[in-house]
C-alpha positions in Angstrom: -29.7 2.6 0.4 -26.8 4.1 2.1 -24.7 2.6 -0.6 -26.6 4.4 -3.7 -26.8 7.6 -1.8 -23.1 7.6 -1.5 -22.4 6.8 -5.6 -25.2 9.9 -6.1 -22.7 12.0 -3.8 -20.0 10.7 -5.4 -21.2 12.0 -8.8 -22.4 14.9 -7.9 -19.0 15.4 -6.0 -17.0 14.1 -9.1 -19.0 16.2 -11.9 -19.4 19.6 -10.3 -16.2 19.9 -8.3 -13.1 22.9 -9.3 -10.0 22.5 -10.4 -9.2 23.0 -6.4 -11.8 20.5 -5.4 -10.8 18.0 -7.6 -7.2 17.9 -6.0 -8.7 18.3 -2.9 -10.7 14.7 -3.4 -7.3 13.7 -4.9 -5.0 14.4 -1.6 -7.6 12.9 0.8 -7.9 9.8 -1.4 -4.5 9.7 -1.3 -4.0 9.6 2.2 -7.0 6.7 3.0 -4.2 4.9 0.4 -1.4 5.3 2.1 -3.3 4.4 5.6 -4.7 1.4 4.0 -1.5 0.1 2.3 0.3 0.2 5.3 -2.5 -1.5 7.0 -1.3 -4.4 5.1 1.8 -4.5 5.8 3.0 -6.8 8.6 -0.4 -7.7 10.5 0.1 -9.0 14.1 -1.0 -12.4 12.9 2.0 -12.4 10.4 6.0 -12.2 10.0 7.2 -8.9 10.3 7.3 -7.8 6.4 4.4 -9.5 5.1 2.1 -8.0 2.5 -1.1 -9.3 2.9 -2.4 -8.9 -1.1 -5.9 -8.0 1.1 -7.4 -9.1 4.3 -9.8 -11.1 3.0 -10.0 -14.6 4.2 -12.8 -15.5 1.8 -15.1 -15.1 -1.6 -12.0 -15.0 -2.0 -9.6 -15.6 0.0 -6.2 -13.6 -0.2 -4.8 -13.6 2.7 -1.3 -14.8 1.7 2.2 -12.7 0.9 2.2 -12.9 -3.1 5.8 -12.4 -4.0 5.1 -9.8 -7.3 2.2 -7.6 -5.4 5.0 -7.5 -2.5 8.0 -6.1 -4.4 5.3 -4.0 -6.0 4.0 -2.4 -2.8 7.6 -2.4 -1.4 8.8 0.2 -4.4 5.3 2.1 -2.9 7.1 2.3 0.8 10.2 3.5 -1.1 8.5 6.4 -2.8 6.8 7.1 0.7 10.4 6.9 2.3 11.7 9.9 -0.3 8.8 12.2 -0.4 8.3 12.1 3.6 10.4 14.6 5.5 9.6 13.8 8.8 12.4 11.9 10.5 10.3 9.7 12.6 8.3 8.5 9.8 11.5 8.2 7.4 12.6 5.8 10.1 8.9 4.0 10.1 9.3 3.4 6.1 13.1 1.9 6.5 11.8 -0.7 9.4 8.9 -2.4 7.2 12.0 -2.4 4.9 14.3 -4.3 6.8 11.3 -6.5 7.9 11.0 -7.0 4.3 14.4 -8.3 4.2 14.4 -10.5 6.6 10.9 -12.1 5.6 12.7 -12.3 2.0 15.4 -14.3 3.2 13.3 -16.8 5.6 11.0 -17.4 2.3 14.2 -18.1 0.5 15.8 -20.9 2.7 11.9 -22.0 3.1 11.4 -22.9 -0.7 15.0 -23.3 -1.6 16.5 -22.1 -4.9 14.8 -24.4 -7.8 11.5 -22.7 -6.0 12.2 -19.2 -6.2 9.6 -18.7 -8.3 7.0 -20.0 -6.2 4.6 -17.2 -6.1 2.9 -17.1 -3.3 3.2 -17.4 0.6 1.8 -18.0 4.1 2.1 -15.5 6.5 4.3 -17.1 8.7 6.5 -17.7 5.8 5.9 -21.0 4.6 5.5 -21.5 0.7 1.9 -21.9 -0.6 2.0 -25.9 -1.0 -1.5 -26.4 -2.5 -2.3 -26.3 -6.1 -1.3 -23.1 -7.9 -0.3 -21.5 -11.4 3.5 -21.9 -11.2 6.2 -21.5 -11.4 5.8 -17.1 -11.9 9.2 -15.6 -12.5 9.0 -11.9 -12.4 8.6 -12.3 -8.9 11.9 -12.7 -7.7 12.9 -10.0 -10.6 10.9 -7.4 -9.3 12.1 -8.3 -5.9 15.3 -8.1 -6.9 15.1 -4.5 -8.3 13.1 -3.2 -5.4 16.0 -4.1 -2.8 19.1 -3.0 -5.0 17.4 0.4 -5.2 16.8 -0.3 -1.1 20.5 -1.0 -1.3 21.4 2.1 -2.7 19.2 4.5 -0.1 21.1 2.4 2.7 24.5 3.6 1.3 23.4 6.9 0.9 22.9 7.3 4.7 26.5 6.5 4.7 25.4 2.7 6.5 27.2 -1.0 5.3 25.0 -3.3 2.9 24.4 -6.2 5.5 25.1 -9.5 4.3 21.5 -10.7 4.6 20.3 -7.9 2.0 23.5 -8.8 0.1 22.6 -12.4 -0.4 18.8 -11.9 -1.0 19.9 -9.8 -3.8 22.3 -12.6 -5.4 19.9 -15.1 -4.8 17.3 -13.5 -6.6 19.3 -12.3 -9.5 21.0 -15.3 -10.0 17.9 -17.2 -10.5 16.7 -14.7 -12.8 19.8 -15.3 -14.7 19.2 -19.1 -14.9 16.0 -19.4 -15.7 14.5 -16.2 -17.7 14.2 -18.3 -20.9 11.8 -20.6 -18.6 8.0 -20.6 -19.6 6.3 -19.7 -16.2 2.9 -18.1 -15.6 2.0 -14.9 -16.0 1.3 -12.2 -13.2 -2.8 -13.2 -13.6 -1.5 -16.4 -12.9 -3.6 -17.8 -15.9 -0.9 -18.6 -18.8 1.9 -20.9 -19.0 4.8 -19.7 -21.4 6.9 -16.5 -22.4 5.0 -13.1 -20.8 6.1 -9.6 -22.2 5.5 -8.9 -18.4 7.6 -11.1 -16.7 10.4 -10.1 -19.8 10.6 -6.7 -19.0 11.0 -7.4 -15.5 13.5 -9.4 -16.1 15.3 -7.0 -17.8 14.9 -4.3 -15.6 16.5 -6.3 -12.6 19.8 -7.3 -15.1 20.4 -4.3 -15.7 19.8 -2.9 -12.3 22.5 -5.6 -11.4 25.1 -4.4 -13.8 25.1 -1.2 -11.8 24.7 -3.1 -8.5 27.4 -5.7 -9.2 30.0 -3.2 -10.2 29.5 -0.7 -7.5 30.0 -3.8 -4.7 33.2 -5.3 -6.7 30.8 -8.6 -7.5 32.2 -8.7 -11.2 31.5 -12.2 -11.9 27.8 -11.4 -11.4 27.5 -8.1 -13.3 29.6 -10.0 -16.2 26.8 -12.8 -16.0 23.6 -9.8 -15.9 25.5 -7.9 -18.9 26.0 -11.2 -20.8 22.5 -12.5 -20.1 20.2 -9.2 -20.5 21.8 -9.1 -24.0 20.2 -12.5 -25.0 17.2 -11.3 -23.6 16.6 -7.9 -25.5 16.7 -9.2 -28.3 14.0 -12.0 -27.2 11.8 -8.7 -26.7 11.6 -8.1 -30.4 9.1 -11.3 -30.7 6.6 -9.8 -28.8 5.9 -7.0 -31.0 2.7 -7.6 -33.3 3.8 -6.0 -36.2 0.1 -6.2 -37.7 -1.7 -4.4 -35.5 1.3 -2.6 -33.9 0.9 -3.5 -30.5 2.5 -5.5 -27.9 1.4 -9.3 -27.6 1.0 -10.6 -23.9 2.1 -13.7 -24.7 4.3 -16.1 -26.9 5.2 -19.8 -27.3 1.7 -20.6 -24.7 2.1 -24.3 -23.9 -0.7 -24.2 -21.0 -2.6 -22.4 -18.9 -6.1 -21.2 -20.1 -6.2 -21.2 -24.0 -9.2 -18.6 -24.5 -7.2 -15.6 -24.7 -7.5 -15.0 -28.1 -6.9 -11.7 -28.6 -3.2 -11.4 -27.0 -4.0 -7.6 -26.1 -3.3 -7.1 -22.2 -3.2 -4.4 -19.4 -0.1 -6.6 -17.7 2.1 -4.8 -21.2 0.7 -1.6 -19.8 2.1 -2.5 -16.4 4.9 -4.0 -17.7 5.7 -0.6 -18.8 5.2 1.3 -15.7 6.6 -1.1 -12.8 9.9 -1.9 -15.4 11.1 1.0 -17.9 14.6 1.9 -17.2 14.4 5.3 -18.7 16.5 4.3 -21.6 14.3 4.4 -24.6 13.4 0.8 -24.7 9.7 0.4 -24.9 9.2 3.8 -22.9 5.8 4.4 -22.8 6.3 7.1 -24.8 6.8 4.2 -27.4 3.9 3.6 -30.5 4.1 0.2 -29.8 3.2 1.5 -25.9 0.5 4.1 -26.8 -1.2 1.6 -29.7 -1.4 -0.9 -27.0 -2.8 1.2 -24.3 -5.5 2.9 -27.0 -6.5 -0.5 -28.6 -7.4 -1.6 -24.7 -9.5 1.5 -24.3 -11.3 1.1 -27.4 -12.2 -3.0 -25.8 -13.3 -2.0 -22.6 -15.2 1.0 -23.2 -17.6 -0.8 -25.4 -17.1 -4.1 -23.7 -18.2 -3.2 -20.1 -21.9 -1.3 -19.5 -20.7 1.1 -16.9 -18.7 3.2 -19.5 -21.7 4.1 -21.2 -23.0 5.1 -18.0 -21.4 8.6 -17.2 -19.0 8.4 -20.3 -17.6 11.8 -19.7 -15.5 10.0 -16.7 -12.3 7.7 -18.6 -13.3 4.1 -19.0 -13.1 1.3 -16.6 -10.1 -0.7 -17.6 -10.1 -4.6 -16.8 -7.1 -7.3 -17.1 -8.1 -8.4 -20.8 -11.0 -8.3 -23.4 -11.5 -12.2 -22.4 -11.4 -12.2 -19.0 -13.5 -14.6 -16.6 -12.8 -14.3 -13.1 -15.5 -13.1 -11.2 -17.6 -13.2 -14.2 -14.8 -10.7 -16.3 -15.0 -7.0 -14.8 -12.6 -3.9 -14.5 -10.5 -3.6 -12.0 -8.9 -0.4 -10.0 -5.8 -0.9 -10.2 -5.5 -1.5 -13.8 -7.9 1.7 -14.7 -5.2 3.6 -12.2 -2.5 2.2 -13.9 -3.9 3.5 -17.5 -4.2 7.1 -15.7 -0.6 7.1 -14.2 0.7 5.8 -18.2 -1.6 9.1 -19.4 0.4 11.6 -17.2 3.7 9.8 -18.0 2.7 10.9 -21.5 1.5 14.5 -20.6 5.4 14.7 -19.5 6.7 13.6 -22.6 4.7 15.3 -24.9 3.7 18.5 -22.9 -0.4 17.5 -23.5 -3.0 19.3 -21.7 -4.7 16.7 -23.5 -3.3 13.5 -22.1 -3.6 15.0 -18.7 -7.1 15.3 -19.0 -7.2 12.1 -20.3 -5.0 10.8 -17.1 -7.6 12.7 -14.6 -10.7 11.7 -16.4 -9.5 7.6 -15.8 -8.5 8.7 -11.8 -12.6 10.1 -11.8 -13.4 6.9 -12.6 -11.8 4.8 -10.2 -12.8 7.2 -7.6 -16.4 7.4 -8.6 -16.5 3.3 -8.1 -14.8 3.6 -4.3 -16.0 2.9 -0.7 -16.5 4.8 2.2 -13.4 6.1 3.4 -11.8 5.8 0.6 -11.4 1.8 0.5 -10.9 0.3 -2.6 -11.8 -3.2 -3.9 -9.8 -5.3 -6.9 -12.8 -5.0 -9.0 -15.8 -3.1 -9.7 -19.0 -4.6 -11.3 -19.3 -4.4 -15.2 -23.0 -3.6 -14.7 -23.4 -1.8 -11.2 -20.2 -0.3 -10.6 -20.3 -1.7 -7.1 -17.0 -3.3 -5.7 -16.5 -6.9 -5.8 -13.5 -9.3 -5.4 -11.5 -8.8 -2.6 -11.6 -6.2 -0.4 -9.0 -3.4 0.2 -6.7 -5.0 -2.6 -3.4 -3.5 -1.6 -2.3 -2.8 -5.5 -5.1 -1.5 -6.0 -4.0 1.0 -3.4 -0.5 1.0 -4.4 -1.7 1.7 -8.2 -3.1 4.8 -7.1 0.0 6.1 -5.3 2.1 5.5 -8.0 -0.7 7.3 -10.0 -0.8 9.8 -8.3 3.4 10.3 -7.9 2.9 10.5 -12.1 0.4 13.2 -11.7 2.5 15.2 -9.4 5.5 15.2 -11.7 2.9 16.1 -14.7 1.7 19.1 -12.7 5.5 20.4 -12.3 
């Protein structure tokens, strides 16, 4: 009873609230995020540094340090670190980042190098060693990325690059280097073969290390990053479906689940976001970016009952039209990410419209929260109710970014 009186509130909140209110709802949802995120960073049970992809244990259990949602939430901390201007809690922000640093290079001398791609970890730092989907290789890219720009804060405060971050770097680019052409699984951890996801990523982190290399004198390294990111531009051009003028998930499959059909996916959405390197390639400013992004609407809005339910709040997003995990339902972070793509746009193009567009996706996540502003993975095709694991922190970390899109939209 409790729960339905809160979704009436929430509607009535949602529907009838100003301009004013409406940001209001925003800024306190944002700071149960930021509470929560942190929350699930290095719990006393775990190595300093650990993101816990949500406390819960079971149904299901996720309770272990994924590699990807890590460096995800880590790039969160940094964005945290440069809008806060409180010393104190500057100096909060840079410990979970050394933390981070040192948990990085314990997981690495755990798994050793052929198992960089191993993506997931216990919270003592001890590699996952039951069965899984791997290996997953835009984990150590986007890891990569994440501490080079780390790197660069630390030299701005006029401090040395410690060896340890140094080396954590190198490791993680030069596997990236050696084994981009892999097939791997992709960041649902459903798909085994090429992933426009994990590609991108890639690519971002190269050429983050062609600006890293060169600055620290390691020329070899930004010769080998310059050399290999070349190859792997051009291997982009394959995943564009020049049919239907979108962007395929996936090419040259060779296992993993085989129902996917479709080939249209939020993860080229995301892709996007977490890996553009503001330099025209596949911005999201890009047709082949926007096509995608519409073509998902279009699925999920007839695909999942709740968007015909209140329609005039954005539709629920999910992974992909064929999902099956926990019976196939939209997820937060995704419909966050789709909002945060929508005010990338309203930059671009100036658009009233695709800001309302942008707000109208962030009412819908909202309207499907908890109390307190906790937020779930998913949220039920048919109810709306949360399911999946609880406090998911990228769910949390989608809406921060989110909402650091809508910030820079307003200005």
């Amino acid at each position: 009873m409790k729960i339905f009186l809160f979704f009436i509130f929430s509607i009535f909140l949602l529907n009838s609230s100003s301009a004013d209110e409406f940001n209001q709802i925003l800024n306190e949802q944002e700071y149960a995020a930021k509470q929560y995120l942190m929350a699930n960073i290095s719990p006393s049970d775990a190595v300093p540094g650990t993101v816990i992809a949500s406390p819960s244990r079971q149904g299901p259990d996720y309770y272990f340090h994924w590699v990807r949602d890590a460096a995800l939430v880590m790039q969160v901390v940094l964005n945290l670190y440069e809008e806060e201007q409180d010393p104190v809690i500057k100096s909060f922000y840079l410990q979970r980042l050394d933390d981070f640093v040192d948990l990085t290079h314990l997981q690495q001398t755990n798994s050793g190098f052929q198992s960089y791609g191993e993506p997931k970890y216990f919270v003592d730092g001890r590699p996952y060693d039951g069965p899984w989907g791997r290996p997953q290789n835009d984990g150590p890219a986007l890891r990569a990325s994440v501490l080079m720009r780390y790197a660069s804060v630390i030299v701005q405060n006029g401090q040395s690059l410690s060896q340890k971050l140094i080396n954590v770097i190198k490791n993680d680019l030069e596997y990236t280097i050696q084994f981009w052409r892999d097939p791997n699984f992709d960041l649902w951890e459903e798909v085994y073969g090429d992933h426009f996801y994990t590609r991108f990523a890639q690519r971002k982190a190269l050429l983050d290390c062609q600006l890293w290399a060169n600055e620290n004198n390691f020329k070899n390294l930004a010769q080998s990053c310059t050399r290999e990111v070349n190859q792997l531009n051009i291997s982009l051009n394959e995943f564009k479906d020049y049919d239907q003028e979108i962007l395929k998930t996936t090419i040259n499959r060779v296992g993993g689940l085989d129902y996917k059909y479709s080939n249209l996916d939020t993860a080229n959405v995301l892709a996007v976001l977490h890996s553009y390197n503001h330099d025209g390639e596949f911005s999201p400013a890009s047709s082949w970016v926007i096509n995608t992004a519409k073509a998902l609407d279009d699925k999920f809005k007839v695909l999942y009952p709740i968007n015909s339910q209140y329609s005039h709040f954005g539709t629920a997003i999910g992974r992909y039209p064929e999902d099956q995990y926990y019976g196939g339902n939209p997820w937060f972070l995704t419909t966050f990410a789709m909002a945060e793509l929508y005010y990338k746009l309203a930059i671009e193009f100036h658009s009233q419209d695709y800001f309302q567009i942008a707000d109208n996706y962030m009412k819908r996540g909202l309207f499907h929260r908890g109390h307190g502003g906790s937020i779930a993975e998913q949220m039920n095709k048919y109810t709306g109710f949360m399911e999946s694991a609880r406090d998911l922190t990228w769910s949390y970390a989608s809406f921060l970014t989110a909402m650091k899109a809508r910030r820079a939209a307003v200005k």
